[in-house]
N, C-alpha and C positions, 0 to 999 in steps of 0.2 A: 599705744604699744609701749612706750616709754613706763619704766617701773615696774612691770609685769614677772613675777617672780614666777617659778615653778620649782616644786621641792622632790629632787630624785637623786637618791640616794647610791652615784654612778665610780665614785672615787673608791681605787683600794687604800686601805689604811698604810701598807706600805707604801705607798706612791705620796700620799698626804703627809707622812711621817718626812717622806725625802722631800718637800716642798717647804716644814718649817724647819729641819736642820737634816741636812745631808748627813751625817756622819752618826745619827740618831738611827737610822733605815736599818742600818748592819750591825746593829747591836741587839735590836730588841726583835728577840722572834714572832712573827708575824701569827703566826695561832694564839698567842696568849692575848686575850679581850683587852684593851691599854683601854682605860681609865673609861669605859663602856659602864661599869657597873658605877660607877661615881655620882651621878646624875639621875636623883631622887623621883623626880618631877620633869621626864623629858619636856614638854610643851609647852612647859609654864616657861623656861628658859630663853627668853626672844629678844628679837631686836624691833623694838615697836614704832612702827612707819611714821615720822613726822612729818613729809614730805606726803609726794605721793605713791600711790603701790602700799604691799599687802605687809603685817607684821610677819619678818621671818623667825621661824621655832629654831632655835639651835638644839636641837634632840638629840644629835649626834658628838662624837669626843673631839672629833675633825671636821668641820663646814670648809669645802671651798665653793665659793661665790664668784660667778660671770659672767659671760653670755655663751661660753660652750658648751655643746651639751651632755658633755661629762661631769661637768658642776654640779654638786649637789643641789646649790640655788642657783637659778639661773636668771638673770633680771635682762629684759630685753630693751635695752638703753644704750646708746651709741656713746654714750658717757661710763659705758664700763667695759673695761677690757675683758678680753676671751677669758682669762683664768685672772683674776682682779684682785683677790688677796683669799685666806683663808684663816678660819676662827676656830680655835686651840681651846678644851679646858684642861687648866693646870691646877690642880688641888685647888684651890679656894678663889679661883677668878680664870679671866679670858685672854686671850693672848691674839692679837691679828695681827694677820702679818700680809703687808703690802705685797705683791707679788710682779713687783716692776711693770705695776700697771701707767695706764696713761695717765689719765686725769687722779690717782693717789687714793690716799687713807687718810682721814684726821679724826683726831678723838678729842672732842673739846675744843676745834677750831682750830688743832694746831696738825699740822701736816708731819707725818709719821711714816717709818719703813717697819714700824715694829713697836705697837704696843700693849699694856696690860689695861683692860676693860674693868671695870669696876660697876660694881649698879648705881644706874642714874648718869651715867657717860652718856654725852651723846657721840655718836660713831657716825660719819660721812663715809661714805661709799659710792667715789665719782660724783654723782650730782644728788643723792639721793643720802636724806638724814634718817637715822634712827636712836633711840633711847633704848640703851641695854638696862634690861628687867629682869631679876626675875625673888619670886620669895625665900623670905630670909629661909635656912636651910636647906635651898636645891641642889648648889651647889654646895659639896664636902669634901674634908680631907680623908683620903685612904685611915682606914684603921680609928678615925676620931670622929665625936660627937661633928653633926652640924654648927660652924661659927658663925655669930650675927655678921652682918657686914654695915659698914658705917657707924 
């Protein structure tokens, strides 16, 4: 049972938006699509399982990942909190953010309340590793060409 993902798409964006910055919620109006059109290539965009359990697609502008079942991913692992962090894209990379879980976030072995994903990171999630991937171009900036990364 440990590792078992399930991908449902349960979170509203205003709710998401108030879980990585409070004071971000009541600024941006909640009908206009936020950075929904950005992401080329939803599926190629993922966090690929090194560990065990399934690669997760970050398809979506807002991922939150836990074992509730209002989580977008849900990993059913006693090693990850109810609501355990959520995964942001911001123009040209990923943003996670720890969500005062138990056992944490590290990116590259280092333990994190907040960081910037890059391709080829490995990201920990509780007890569980993955390798952020995705091809050059999926992720872009508003209004600009796709930029290589690395």
């Amino acid at each position: 049972m440990a590792g078992r993902a399930i991908c449902k798409p349960k979170i509203a964006v205003s709710d998401a938006l108030a879980l990585l910055d409070p004071d971000i919620a009541g600024r941006i109006p909640i009908e206009i699509p936020i950075r929904a059109t950005h992401v080329k290539h939803p599926v190629s965009v993922q966090l690929v399982a090194l560990t065990e359990g399934p690669n997760i697609p970050l398809d979506k502008p807002i991922i939150l990942i836990g074992r509730h079942q209002e989580c977008d991913i849900q990993i059913s692992s006693r090693k990850i909190s109810r609501k355990h962090c959520c995964i942001a894209q911001v123009d040209d990379h990923l943003v996670v953010r720890d969500l005062s879980s138990t056992n944490g976030v590290k990116i590259n072995g280092t333990k994190v309340p907040e960081g910037t994903l890059r391709h080829g990171d490995e990201l920990t999630i509780g007890n569980l590793q993955y390798r952020v991937e995705w091809p050059e171009g999926a992720i872009r900036r508003p209004g600009r060409p796709a930029t290589p990364f690395r």
